[in-house]
C-alpha positions in Angstrom: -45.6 0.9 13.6 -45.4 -2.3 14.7 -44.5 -4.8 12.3 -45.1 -8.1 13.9 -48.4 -6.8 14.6 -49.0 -5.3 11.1 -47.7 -9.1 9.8 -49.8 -11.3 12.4 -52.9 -9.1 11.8 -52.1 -9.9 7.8 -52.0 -13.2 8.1 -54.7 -14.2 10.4 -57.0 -11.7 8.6 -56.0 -13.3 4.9 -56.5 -16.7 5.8 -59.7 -16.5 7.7 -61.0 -14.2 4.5 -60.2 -17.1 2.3 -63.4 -18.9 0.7 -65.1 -17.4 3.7 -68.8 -15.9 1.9 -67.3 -12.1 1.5 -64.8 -13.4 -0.9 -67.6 -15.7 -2.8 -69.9 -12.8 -2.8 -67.2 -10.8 -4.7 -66.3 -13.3 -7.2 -70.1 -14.0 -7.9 -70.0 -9.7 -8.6 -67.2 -10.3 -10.5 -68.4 -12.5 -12.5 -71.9 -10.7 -13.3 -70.7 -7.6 -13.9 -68.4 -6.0 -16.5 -66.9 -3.3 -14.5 -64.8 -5.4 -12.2 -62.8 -2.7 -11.3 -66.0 -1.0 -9.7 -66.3 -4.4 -7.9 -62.9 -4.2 -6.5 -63.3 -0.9 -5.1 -66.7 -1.9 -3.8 -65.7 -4.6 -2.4 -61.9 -3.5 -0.9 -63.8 -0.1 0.5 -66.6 -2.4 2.5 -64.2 -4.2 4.0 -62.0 -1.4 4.8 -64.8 0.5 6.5 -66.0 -3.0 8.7 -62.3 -2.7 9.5 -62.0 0.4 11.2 -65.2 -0.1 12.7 -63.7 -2.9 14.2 -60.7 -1.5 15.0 -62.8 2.1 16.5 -65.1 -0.5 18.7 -62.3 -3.1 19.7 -60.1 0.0 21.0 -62.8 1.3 23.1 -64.0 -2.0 24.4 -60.2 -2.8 25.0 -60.4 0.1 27.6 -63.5 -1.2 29.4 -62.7 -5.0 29.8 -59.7 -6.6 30.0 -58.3 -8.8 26.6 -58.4 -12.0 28.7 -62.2 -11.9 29.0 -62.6 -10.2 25.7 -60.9 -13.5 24.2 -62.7 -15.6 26.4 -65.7 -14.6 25.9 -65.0 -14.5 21.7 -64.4 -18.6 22.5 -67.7 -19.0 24.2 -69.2 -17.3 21.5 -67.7 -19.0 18.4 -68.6 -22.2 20.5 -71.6 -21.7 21.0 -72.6 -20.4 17.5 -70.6 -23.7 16.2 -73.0 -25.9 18.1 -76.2 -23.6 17.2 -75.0 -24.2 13.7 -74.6 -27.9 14.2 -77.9 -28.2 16.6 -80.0 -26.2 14.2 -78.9 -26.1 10.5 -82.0 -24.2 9.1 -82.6 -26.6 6.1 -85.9 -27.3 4.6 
């Protein structure tokens, strides 16, 4: 296994988890519910299963198109949602 990769994926995937609305979600289960140990589990086993769907879909892709355009076109996107966001806030 490689460890820088194990340690950079850790880090990246931590810190953009942080605050973000899966982790608010959790604490607002948490916080309703008595068996927070069922929440944990919940919660941890979602986001394991998005992960190897990720992981499953980013390998195959990762065979079809080259990384370069796969992180370019992850820029445009986030850009362009960014400014959706921004253009379009969806307030009453």
């Amino acid at each position: 296994m490689d460890m820088k990769v194990l340690l950079t994926t850790f880090g990246m995937i931590f810190l953009a988890e942080l605050g973000d609305k899966t982790q608010v979600a959790t604490f607002l289960f948490a916080a309703g519910n008595r068996s927070r140990a069922a929440v944990f589990v919940g919660s941890a086993s979602a986001l394991i299963l998005t992960s190897l769907l990720a992981v499953l879909f980013g390998s195959v892709v990762g065979r079809i198109v080259p990384p370069i355009y796969i992180k370019i076109g992850a820029g445009v996107l986030f850009i362009l949602l960014g400014l959706w966001m921004v253009l379009f806030p969806g307030g009453k």
